[in-house]
N, C-alpha and C positions, 0 to 999 in steps of 0.2 A: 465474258470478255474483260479482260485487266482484270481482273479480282487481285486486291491483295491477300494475304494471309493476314487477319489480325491479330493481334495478340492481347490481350486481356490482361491489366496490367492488378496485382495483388497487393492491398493495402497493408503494409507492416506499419505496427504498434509498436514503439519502445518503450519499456521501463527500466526500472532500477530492483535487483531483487531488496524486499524490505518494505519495498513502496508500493505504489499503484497505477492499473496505467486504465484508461477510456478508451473505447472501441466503438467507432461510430459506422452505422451501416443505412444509408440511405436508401430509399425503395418507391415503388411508383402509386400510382394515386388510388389503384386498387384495391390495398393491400392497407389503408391506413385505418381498418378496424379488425384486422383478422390477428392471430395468436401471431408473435414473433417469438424466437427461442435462439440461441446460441450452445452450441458444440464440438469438442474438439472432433477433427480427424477420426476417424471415419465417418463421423456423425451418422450413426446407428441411435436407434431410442436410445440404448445403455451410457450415450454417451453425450447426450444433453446434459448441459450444466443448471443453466436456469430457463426460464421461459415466464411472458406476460401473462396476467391475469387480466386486464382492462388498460385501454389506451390513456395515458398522460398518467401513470399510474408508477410509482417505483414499486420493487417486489424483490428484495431481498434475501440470500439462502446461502448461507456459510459467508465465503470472500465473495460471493461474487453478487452484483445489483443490476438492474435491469430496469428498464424505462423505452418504455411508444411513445414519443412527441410526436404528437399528430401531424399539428403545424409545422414542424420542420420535413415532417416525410422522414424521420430518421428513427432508427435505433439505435442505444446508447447502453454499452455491458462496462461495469468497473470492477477490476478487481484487482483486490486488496490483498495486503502482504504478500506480494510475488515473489517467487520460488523459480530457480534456474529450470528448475523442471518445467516450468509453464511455458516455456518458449517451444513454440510449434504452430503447425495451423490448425485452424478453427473456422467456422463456419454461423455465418448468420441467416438464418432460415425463418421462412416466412409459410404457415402450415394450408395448405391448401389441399381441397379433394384431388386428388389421384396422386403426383408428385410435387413435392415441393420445391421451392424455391431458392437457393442458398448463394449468400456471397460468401467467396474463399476470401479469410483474411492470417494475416500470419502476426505472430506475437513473439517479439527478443527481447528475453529477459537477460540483461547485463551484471553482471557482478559487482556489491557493491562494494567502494573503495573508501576502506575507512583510514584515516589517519588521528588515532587519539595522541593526545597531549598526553605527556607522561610525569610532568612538571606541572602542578598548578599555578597560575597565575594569580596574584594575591593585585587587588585594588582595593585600597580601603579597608575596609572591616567585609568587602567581599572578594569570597576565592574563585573561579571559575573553573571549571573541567570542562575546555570546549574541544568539541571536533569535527571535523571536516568531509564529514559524511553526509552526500548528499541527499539523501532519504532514511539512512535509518542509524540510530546510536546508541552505543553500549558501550559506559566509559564508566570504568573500578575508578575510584577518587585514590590517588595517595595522601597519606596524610604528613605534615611536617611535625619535627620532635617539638614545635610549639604546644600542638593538638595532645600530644602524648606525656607532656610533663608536669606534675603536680607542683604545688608550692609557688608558682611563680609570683610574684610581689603586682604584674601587673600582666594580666594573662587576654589577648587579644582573641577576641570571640569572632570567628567566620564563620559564613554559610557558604556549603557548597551549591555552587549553581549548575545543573546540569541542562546542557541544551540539545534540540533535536530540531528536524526541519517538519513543517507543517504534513502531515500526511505521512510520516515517517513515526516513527516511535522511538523513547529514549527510557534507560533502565535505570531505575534511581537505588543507591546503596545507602544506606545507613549503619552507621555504625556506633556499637553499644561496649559498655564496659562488661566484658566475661565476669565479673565479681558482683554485679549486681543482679539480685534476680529478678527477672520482667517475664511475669505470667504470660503476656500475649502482647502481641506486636500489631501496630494498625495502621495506614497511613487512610491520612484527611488533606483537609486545603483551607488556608486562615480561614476565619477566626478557629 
């Protein structure tokens, strides 16, 4: 009598491709020692991504991380460097005898929108190559004929500064004189 239809409403996740996004799936008081696992569509065994080993436990495997918070009743998947391709749904399953348990969640991977500086900006004795990418960056340094000319009587020494946003990655260049020869290349971090 009255029934409505309900509808069940599907948690989408945004990221950034580049970046990373968290996938939170809460579950009931039953369930807060047993295996949890995450899976794309059709979520057949072949298509488990990761899954728990012990609750409160992170457990790691390519991009992607996985963690049971007991105390929150939740489960928690990140994953890292996302790919347009990653957008779809997925499934957070909970492994129980006979069938199991799954929440449908959906994942949009956005395109990321870079806008690099093509001009560096000179402060001081430092140069910047910044840009405005919101997770992930890849900015080639141009150099001025300062950089390129011998002889000068008083020659201004810059560092390029390359920037990135936290959880994004940035591609650092360096660059050498073709005339000199340098057996092997290495980067470190002062001293």
């Amino acid at each position: 009598m009255g029934l409505a239809a309900q509808k069940k409403t599907v948690a989408v996740f945004t990221g950034t491709e580049g970046g990373s996004v968290e996938i939170n799936c809460s579950y009931r008081d039953s369930y807060l020692y047993s295996k949890h696992y995450f899976c794309r569509a059709p979520c057949r065994y072949s298509d488990v991504l990761i899954e728990t080993q012990k609750a409160d436990i992170v457990v790691s495997k390519g991009r992607y991380s996985i963690i049971n918070t007991v105390n929150a009743q939740s489960v928690s998947v990140t994953i890292k460097n996302l790919r347009l391709t990653d957008s779809g749904v997925y499934y957070c399953g909970v492994d129980q005898w006979g069938s199991d348990t799954l929440t449908k969640v959906e994942i949009s991977v956005k395109k990321a929108q870079v806008n690099l500086s093509t001009t560096p900006q000179t402060t001081g004795s430092t140069e910047t190559f910044s840009t405005t990418n919101e997770l992930s960056t890849t900015a080639k340094p141009t150099w001025s004929s300062a950089h390129i000319l011998m002889g000068l009587a008083v020659q201004q020494k810059t560092v390029p500064v390359f920037t990135g946003t936290e959880g994004g990655s940035v591609e650092i260049y360096c660059r050498y004189r073709d005339f000199i020869p340098i057996p092997k290349h290495y980067f470190c971090r002062a001293p």
